[in-house]
C-alpha positions as CSV (number, residue, x, y, z in Angstrom):
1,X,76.3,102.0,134.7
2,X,76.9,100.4,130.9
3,X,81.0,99.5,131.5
4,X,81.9,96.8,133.5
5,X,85.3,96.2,135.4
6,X,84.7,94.1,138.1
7,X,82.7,91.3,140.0
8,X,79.4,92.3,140.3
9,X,77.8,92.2,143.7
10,X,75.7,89.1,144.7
11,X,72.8,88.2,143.1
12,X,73.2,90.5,140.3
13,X,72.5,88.9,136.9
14,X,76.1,89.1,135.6
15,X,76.1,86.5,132.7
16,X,73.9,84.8,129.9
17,X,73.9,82.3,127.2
18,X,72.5,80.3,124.8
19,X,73.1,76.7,123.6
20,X,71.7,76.4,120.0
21,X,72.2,73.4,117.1
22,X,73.8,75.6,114.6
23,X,76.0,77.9,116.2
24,X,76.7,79.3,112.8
25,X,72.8,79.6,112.0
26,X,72.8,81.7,115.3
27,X,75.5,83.9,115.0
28,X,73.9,85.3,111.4
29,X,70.4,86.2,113.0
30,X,72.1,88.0,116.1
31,X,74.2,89.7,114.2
32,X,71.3,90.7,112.0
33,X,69.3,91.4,115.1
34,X,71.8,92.9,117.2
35,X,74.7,94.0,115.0
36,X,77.1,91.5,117.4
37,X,80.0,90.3,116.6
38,X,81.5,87.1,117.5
39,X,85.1,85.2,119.2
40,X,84.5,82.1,118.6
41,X,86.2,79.3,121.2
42,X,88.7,76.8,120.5
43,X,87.2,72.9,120.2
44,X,88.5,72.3,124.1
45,X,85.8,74.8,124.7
46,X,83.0,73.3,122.4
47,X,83.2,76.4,120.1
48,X,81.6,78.6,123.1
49,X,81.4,81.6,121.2
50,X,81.6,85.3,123.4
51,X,79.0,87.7,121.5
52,X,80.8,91.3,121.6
53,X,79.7,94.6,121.2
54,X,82.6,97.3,121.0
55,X,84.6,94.4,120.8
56,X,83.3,93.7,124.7
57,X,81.6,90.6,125.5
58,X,78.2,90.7,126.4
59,X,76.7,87.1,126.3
60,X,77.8,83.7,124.6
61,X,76.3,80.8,122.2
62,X,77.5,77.4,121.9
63,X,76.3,74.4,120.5
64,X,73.9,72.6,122.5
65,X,75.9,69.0,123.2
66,X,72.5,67.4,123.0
67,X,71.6,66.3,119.5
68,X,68.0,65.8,120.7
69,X,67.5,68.5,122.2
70,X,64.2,70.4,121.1
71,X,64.0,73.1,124.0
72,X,66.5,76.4,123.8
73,X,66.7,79.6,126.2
74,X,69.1,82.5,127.5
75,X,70.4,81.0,130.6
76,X,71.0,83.8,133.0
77,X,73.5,83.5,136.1
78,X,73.7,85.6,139.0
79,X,76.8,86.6,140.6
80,X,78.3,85.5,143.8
81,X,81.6,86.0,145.4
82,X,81.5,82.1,146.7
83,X,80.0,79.5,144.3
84,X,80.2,77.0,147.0
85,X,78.6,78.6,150.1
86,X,75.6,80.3,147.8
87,X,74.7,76.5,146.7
88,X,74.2,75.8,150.2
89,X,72.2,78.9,150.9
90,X,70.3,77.4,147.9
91,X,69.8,73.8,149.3
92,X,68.5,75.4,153.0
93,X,65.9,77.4,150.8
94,X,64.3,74.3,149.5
95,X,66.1,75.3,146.0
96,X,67.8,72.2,143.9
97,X,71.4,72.0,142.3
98,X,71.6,70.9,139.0
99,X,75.1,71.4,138.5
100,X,77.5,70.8,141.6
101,X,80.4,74.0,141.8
102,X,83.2,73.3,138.8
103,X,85.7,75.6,137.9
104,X,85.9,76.6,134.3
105,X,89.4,76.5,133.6
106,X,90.6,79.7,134.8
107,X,87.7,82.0,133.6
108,X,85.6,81.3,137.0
109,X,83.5,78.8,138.6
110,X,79.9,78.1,138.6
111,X,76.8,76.2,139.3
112,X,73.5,75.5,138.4
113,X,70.3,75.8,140.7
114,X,66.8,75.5,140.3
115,X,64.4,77.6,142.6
116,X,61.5,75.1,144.6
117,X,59.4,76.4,141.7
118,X,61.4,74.6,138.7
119,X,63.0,78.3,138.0
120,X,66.7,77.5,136.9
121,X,69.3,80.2,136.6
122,X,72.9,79.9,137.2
123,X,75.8,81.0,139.7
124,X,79.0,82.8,138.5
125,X,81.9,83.2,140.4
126,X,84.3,85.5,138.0
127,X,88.2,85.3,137.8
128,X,89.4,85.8,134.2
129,X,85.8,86.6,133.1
130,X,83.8,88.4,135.4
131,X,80.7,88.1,133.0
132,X,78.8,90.8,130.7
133,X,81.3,94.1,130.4
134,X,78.8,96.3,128.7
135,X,75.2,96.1,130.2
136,X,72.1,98.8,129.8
137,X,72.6,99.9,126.4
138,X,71.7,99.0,123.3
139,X,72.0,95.5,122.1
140,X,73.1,94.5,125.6
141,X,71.3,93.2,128.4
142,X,68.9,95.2,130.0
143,X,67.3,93.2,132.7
144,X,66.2,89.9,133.6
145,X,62.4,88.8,135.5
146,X,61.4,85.6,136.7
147,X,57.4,84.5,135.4
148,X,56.1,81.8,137.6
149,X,52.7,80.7,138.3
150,X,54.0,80.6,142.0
151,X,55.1,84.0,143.3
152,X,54.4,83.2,146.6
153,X,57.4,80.9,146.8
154,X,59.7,82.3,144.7
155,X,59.6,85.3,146.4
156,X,60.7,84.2,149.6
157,X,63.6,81.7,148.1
158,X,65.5,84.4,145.9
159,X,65.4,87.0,149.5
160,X,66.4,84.3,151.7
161,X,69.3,82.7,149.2
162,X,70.3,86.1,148.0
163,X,69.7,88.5,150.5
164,X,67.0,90.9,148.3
165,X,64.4,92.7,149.3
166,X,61.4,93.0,148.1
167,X,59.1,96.0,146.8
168,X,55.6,96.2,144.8
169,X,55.4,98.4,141.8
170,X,53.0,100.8,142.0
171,X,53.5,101.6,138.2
172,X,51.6,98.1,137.4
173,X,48.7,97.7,139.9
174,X,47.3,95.4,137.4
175,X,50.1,93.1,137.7
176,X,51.9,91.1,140.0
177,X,54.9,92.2,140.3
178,X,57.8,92.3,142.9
179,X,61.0,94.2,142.2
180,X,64.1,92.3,143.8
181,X,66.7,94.7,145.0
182,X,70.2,94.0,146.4
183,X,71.4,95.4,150.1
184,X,72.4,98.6,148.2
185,X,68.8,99.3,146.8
186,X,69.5,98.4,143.4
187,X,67.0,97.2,141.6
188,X,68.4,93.5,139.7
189,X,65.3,92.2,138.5
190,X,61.6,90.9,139.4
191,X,59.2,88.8,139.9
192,X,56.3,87.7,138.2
193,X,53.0,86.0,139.2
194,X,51.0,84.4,136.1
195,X,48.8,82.2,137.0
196,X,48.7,81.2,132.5
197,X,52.3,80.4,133.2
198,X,53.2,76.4,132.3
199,X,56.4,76.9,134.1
200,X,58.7,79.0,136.2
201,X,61.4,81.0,134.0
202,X,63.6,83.7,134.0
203,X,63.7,86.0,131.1
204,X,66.2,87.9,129.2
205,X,65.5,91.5,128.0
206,X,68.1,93.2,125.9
207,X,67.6,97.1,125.3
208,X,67.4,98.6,121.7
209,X,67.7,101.8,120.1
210,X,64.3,101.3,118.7
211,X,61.8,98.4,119.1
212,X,60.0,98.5,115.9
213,X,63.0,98.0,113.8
214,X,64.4,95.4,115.8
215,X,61.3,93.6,115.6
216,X,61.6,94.2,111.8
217,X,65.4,92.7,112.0
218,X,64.3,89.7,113.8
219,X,61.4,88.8,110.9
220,X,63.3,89.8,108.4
221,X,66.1,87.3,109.8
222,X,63.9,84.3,110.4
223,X,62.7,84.5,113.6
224,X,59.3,85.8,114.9
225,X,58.1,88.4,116.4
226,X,54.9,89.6,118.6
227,X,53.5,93.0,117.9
228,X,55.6,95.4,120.1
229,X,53.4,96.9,123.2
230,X,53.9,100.3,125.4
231,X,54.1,100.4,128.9
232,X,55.6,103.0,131.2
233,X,59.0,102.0,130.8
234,X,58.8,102.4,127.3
235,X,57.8,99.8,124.2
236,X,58.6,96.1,124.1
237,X,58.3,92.8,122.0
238,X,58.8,89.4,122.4
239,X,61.1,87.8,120.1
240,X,61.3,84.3,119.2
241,X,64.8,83.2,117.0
242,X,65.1,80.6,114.4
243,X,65.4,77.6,117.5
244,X,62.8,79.1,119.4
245,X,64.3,80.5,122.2
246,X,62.3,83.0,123.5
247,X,63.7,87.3,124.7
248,X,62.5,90.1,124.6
249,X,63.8,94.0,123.5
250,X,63.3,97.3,124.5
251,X,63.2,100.7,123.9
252,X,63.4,103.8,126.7
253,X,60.9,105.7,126.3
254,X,61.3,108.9,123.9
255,X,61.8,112.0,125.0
């Protein structure tokens, strides 16, 4: 499914954004990459700034309110019905809360968690905005993994907080790798065990019509890019923007 209408179920990555220095800087190089256009907030809302495509909203930059700050990524939040009573599921899982519940005016009302391996992601409780409206096409978001050096207690946090199961891939023996699926069996993301890993993360991956041009886009736009790769899902690269906050894109395969 691309369109979205309502809440999505729990623990379903529903929402991302990005808090860069120059929100003006950022909105030229995803529009290059991406072809997004832009709402920008009013000043109550420090300029947070809904990225659209088809006029729908599909993630959001702001500027970062911290003038030092040297350290930028996609924050992803996963959906929940209750803000309140999935921050204590969070807390009994040996999880941390960052950011107590707060409503956001009337748009929803959210929290931010870390998992007990440093992993941080946030929770989204929609009202007014239930999060991304178009998802799993191109120049939205695809998907999002977590990369830790420490699998082996991620794994059992995200089931225990978010009631997923777990499955190995057999299309990546090589890797370790653990889908996370919802009640429903749908598949809302994974796992991954590096051991080269400096910290936990979650990653954003946003699906393109073709990899190798975006990856041209991002260059030519002043970011950087790695050389895109194949795998059995089709070809990817990982794209670095002008403030360093690290994504990747996709492509499905062809044919």
């Amino acid at each position: 499914m691309s369109s979205v209408s309502v809440n999505q179920p729990l623990g379903t990555p529903t929402w991302i954004d990005l808090g860069i220095p120059d929100l003006d800087r950022a909105m030229a190089f995803y529009h290059a990459l991406f072809a997004w256009e832009f709402d920008i907030g009013p000043a109550e809302t420090g300029n947070y700034t809904n990225c659209l495509v088809n006029g729908q909203p599909v993630a959001a930059l702001m500027p970062n309110p911290d003038p030092a700050a040297t350290d930028f990524w996609w924050n992803v939040y996963l959906a929940t019905d209750d803000v309140d009573s999935t921050v204590d599921r969070v807390r009994l899982a040996g999880g941390s809360v960052l950011v107590e519940p707060m409503d956001v005016m009337d748009q929803g009302r959210m929290a931010i968690a870390a998992d007990p391996t440093g992993g941080q992601f946030g929770l989204w409780q929609g009202a007014k905005h239930i999060g991304a409206r178009l998802v799993n096409e191109p120049n939205t978001l695809l998907r999002n993994d977590l990369v830790t050096p420490n699998p082996e207690v991620a794994r059992p946090f995200y089931a225990s907080v978010f009631d997923f199961t777990l499955d190995g891939n057999d299309d990546l023996p090589a890797m370790d790798f653990t889908f996370l699926r919802r009640p429903d069996g749908h598949e809302i993301g994974g796992i991954t065990g590096d051991p080269k890993a400096t910290k936990s993360a979650w990653g954003t991956l946003f699906e393109v019509d073709d990899c190798d041009e975006a990856v041209a886009r991002a260059v030519a736009a002043g970011g950087r890019a790695e050389e895109p790769i194949d795998m059995v899902y089709g070809r990817f690269a990982t794209v670095t923007d002008p403030f360093g906050a690290t994504f990747d894109v996709g492509s499905r395969p062809k044919g």
